[in-house]
C-alpha positions as CSV (number, residue, x, y, z in Angstrom):
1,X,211.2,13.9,-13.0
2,X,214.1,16.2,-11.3
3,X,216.7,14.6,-13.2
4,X,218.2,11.8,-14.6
5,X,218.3,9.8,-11.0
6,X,214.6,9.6,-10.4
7,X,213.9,8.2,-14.0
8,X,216.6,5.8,-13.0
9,X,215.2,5.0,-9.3
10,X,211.3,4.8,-11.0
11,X,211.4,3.5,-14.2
12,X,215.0,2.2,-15.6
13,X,216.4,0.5,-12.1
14,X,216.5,-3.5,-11.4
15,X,213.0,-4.9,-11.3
16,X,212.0,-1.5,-13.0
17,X,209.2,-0.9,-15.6
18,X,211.9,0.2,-18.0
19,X,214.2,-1.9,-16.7
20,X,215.7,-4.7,-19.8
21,X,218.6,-7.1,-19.4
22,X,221.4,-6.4,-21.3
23,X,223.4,-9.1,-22.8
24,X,226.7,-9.5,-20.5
25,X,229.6,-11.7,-21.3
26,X,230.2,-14.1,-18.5
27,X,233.3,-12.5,-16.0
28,X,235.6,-15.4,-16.8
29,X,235.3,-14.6,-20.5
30,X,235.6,-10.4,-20.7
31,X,239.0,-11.2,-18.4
32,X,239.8,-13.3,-21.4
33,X,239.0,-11.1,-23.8
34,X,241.0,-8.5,-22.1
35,X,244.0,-10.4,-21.7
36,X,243.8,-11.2,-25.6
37,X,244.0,-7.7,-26.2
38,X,247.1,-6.8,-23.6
39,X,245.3,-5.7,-21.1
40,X,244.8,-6.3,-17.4
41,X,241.0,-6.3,-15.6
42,X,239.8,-5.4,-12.3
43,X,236.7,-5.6,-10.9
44,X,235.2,-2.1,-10.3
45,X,232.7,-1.5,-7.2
46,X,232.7,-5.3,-5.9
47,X,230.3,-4.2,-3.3
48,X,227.4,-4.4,-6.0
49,X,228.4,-7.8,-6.8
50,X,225.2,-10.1,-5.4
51,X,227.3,-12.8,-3.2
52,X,227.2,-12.4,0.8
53,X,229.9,-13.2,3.3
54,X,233.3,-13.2,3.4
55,X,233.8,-16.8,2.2
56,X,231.6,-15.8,-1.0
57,X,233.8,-12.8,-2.2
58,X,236.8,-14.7,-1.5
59,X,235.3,-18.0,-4.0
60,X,234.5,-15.5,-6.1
61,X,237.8,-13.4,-6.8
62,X,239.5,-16.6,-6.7
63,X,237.6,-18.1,-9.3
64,X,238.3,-14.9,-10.9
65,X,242.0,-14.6,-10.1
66,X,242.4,-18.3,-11.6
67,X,241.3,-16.8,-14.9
68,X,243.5,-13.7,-14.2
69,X,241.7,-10.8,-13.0
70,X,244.6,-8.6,-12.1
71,X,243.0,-6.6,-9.4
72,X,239.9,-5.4,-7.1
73,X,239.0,-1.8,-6.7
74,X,239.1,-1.6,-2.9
75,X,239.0,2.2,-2.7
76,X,235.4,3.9,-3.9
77,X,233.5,6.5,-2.2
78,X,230.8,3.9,-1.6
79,X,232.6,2.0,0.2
80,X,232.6,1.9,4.0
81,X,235.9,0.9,5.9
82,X,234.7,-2.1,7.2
83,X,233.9,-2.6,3.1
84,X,237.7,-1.4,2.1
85,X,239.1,-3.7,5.0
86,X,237.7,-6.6,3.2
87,X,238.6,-6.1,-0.2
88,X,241.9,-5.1,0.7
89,X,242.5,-8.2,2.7
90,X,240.8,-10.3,0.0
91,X,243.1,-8.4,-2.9
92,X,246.1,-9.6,-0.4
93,X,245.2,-13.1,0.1
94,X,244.6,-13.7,-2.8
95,X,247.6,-11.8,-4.7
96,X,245.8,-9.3,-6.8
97,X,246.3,-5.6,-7.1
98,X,244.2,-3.3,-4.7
99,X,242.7,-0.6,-6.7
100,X,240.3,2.4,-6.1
101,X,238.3,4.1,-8.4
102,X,237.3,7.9,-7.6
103,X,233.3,7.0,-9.4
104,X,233.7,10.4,-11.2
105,X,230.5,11.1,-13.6
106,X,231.2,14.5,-14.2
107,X,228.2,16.9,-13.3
108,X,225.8,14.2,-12.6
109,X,227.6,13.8,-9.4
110,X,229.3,17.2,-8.5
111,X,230.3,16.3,-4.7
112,X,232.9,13.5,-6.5
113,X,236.0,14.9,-7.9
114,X,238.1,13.6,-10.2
115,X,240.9,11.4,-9.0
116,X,240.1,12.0,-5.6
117,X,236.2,11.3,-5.5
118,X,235.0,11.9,-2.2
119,X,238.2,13.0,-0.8
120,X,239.3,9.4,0.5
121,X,240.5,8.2,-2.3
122,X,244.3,8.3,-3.1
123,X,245.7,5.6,-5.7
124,X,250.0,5.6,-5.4
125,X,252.0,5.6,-8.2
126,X,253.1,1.9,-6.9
127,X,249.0,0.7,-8.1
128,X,249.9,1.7,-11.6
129,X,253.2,-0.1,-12.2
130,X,251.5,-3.5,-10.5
131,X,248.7,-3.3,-13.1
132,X,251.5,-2.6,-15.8
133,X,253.5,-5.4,-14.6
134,X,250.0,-7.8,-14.7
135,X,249.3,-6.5,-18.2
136,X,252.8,-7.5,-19.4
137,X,252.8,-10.9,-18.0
138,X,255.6,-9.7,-15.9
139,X,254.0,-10.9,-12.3
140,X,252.2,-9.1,-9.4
């Protein structure tokens, strides 16, 4: 193997030789657990997340919201626009913070920085006190 992404891509990816299920809480519960603990959730790279359409990402941040997700990352170097259009739109709608998230890794991905990933990435001050404000029941 070259590195650690072809083990991934041959062996330890979905549908994978390697590949095992690992136990996952069900979303509504980790945003309840979080809250428990002070906190405030957001759901990080919602492209990845196996719904299609428009109406399905809106069902399912609002099914979400109603349990009190706090945000959506909207701003990831694997997003397209067209991608950052819709979950900025959908983060508006539906009153919860936009987020980004520069996908840093350190040297297994050196063309993402840190805190600006790609480059397009720029999360204002403003993102920061709306999660604060989320975390201490305070409103959006």
């Amino acid at each position: 193997f070259e590195d650690g992404r072809d083990v991934y891509a041959q062996l330890l990816g979905d549908g994978k030789p390697g590949y095992v299920m690992g136990d996952m809480p069900h979303p509504i519960a980790a945003i309840q657990r979080v809250k428990e603990a002070g906190g405030v959730t957001v759901v990080a790279h919602p492209r990845q997340i196996r719904v299609h359409g428009r109406g399905a990402y809106r069902a399912f941040f609002q099914d979400l919201r109603d349990a009190g997700l706090g945000g959506i990352e909207v701003a990831h170097p694997s997003h397209k626009e067209r991608d950052r259009r819709l979950f900025q739109q959908l983060a508006d709608e539906l009153g919860l913070v936009a987020s980004a998230g520069s996908d840093f890794h350190g040297d297994h991905k050196p063309t993402i920085a840190l805190g600006s990933g790609d480059g397009t990435i720029r999360v204002p001050y403003e993102t920061w006190e709306r999660l604060r404000a989320r975390r201490s029941g305070a409103g959006a």
